[in-house]
N, C-alpha and C positions, 0 to 999 in steps of 0.2 A: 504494500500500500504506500502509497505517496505521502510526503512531509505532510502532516496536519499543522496549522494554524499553532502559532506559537504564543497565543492567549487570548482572552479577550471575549465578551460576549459571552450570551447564558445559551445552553443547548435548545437548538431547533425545536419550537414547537407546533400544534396545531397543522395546518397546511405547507409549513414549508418542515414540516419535519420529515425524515427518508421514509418514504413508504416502502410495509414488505414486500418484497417482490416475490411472485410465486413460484420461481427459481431464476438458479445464476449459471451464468457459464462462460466460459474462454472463447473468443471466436478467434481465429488463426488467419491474418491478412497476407495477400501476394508476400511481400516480403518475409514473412515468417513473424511478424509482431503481434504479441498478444493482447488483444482488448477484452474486458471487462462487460459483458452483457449480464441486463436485466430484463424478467419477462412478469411484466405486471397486468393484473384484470382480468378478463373472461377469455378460456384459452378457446371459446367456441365463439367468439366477438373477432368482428373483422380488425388486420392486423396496423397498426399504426408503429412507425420506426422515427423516435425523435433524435436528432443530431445536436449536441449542444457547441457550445460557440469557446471562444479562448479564454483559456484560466478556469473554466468553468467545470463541471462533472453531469455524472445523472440526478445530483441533488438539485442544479438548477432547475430540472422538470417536473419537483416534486409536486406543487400544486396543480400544474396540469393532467399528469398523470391520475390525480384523487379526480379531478372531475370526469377525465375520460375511462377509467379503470371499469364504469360499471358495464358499460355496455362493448368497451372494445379491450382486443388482444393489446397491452402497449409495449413496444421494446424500446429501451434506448442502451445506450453505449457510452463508454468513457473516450474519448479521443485521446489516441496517443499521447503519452507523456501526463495525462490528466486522469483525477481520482484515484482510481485502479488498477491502469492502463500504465504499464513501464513506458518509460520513456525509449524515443526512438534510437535508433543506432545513427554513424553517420551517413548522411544525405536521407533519411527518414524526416526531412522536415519540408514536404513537398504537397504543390496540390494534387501532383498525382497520387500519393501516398493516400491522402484523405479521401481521393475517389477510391481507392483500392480498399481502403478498411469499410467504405461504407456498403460498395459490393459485396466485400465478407458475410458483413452483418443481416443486409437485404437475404443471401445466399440462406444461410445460417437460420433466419425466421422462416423460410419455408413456404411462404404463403405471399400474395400481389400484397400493396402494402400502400396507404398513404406514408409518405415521407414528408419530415417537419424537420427546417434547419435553422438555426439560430445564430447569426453572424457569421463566426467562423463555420459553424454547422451549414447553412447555406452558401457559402461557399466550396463545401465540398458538393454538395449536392450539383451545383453548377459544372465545378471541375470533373462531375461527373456525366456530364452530360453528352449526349451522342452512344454512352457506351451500352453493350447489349443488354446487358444485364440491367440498368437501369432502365430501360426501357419494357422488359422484359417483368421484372418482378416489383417497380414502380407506376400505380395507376394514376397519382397524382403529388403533386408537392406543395408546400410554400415554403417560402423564403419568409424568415422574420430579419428585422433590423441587420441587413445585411447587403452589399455593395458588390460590383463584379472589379473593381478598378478604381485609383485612385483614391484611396481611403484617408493617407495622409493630406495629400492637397485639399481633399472634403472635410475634415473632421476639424471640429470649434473645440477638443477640448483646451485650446492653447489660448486664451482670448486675446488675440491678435488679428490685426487683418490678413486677408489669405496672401501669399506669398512666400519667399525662400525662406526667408525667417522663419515664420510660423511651421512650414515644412519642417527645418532643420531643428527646431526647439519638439516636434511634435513625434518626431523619429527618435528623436536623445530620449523623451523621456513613457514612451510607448515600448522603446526597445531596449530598455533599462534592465539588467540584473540585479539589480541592490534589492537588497529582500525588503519584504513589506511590512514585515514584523507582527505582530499584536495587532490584534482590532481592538483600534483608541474611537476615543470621538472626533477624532483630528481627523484620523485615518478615514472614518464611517463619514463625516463629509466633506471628504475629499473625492470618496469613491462616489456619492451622492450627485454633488456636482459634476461630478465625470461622466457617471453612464446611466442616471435614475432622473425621474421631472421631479419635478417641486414638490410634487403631491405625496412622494412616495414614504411609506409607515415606516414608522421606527421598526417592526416585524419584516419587512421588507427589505428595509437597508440591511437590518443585523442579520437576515439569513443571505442575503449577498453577499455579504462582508466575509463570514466564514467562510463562503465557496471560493473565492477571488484570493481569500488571504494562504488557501488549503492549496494553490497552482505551487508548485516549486517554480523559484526564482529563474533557472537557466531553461527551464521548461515556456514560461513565460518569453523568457528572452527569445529565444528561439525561433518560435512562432511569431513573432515580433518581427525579427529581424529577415527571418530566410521567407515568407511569405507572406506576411500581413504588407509591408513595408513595400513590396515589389509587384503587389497584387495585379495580374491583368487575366482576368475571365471573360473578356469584352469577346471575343472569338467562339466561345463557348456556348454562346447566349441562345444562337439560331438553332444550337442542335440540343438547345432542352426544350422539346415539342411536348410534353407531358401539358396536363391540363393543371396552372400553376397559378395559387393566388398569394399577392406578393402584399406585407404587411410589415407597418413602421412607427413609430415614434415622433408625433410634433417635436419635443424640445431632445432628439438623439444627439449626442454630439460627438461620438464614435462614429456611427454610421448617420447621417444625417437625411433628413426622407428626399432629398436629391436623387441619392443611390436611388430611393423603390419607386421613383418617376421614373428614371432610367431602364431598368428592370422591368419595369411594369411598358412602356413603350416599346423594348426590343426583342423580347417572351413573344414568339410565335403561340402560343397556347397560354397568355395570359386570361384568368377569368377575374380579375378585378386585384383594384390596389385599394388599401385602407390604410388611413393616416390614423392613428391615435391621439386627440386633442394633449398637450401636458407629460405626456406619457415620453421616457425616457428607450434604452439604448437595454433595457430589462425587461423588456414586456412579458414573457412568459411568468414572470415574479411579480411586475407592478398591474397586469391587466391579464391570470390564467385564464378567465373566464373568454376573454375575447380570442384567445386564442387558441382555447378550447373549442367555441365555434368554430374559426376557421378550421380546424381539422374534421369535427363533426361534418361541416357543408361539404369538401370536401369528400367525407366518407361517402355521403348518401350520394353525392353527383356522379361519382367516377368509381366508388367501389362496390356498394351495393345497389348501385341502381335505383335510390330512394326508397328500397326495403327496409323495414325496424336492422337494426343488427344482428347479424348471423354468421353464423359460418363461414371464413373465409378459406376455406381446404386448410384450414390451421395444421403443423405437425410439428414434433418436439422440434425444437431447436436443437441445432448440432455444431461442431466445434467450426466445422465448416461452413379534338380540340377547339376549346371553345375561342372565339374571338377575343384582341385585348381591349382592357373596359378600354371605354369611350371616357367617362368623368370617372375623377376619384372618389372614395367615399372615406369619409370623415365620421368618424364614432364617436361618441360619448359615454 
């Protein structure tokens, strides 16, 4: 298991606390890396596969998974280097790597599967795009608060105007190794202002806090440096034809809802983009409910065919289109 948090804050409770999951397992990627799966909710409920984003684990999906768990199969996964998930070997810090682990895992559930990516999680989803196997055992996606390219030149968390400065102050300290310590209040809003809206609960910040502070530092750096920093998915875009609905954050300052205009215009099989009013660069923690829809509408549009939940040819897990919207929509 991965460096835990070296203090701070009282344990996970209520919704963002880890749900049990109704087994675990190793899933084994192209290059031989081993990732951490969990299989939560009804194993006869159609299958849903969440990707979490950088620094982050399968605890970031803890409230969403209690909403979706009653009616669908849910699996997620630790990303490389994250939660459970050993860290990579060298040159294991690629966007081809993260399309290969998320093939494993797809492979691994057994069953067609909505796919949910969360920042760096939708970007693998992306960097997976065109390949058979997503297409193959992926009936639909979304992308949450997440960008195909240029993340640094987009991203406000520097408050500066955009430019080389702001570029170069936002790469220093995005792609930083110095550890994060203890979750302080310093700490708790600093990460607030970073990647949460205004609105977001002391329960909120402090189950983030823990996940974000639980990233080992060179792990962090890493991903920082060898892909976040270099990011370009813009090629990718035409050949993720899945039926895809792309979802963001008003006040995100990681990914800013620039990206999910982009995204949402260049998605051959976009079915709609949604801004979240206030809402930050956490939306699976500051809004599961909404994003728990998005996967439900998904479900019924593209996997059950608007059937209650059922059966999606579920089987153990083993170690192994519509138009783009027209207007945006804006939730409350």
């Amino acid at each position: 298991m991965n460096d835990e948090p070296t203090g701070g804050g009282p344990a996970a409770a209520g919704p963002y606390a880890p749900p049990a999951p109704r087994r675990e397992l190793t899933v084994v990627s192209a290059d031989g890396s081993r990732l951490h799966a969990e299989e939560h909710g009804r194993e006869d409920g159609p299958t849903v596969v969440l990707a979490h984003g950088w620094t982050c684990s399968t605890l970031f999906w803890a409230p969403v998974i209690r909403l979706l768990a009653d009616e669908h199969r849910v699996i997620v996964y630790d990303q490389r280097g994250h939660g459970r998930s050993p860290a990579a070997g060298p040159g294991g810090h690629t966007t081809e790597a993260l399309a290969d682990d998320l093939c494993a895992v797809l492979a691994a559930a057994g069953a067609r599967a909505v796919v949910a990516g969360h920042s760096m999680g939708g970007m693998t989803i992306m960097a997976a795009a065109g390949r058979p196997e997503l297409r193959e055992r992926a009936a639909a996606a979304l992308l949450l608060n997440t960008g195909s390219s240029g993340l640094l030149a987009e991203s406000t968390v520097v408050p500066l105007k955009a430019g080389r400065l702001r570029h170069r102050i936002q790469k220093a300290v995005l792609g930083s190794s110095l550890p994060l310590g203890p979750v302080t209040p310093l700490g708790m809003r600093v990460l607030r202002y970073a990647t949460m809206g205004p609105g977001t609960t002391k329960e909120q910040l402090a189950a983030c806090a823990r996940i974000v502070h639980a990233c080992p530092r060179k792990v962090r750096a890493s991903w920082a440096r060898e892909v976040l920093a270099v990011l370009d998915l813009d090629a990718n875009l035409a050949a993720l034809d899945l039926p895809t609905a792309v979802l963001a954050g008003e006040k995100d300052r990681l990914t800013p809802p620039v990206h999910a205009r982009r995204l949402a215009a260049a998605l051959p099989g976009c079915t709609g983009l949604t801004v979240l009013p206030g809402l930050g660069h956490m939306t699976p923690i500051e809004a599961p409910r909404a994003v728990a829809d998005a996967v439900t509408a998904l479900v019924r549009d593209h996997l059950t065919g608007g059937a209650p939940s059922a059966s999606s040819a579920p089987s153990e897990l083993s170690a192994r289109p519509a138009r783009p919207a027209e207007n945006e929509k804006e939730l409350s």
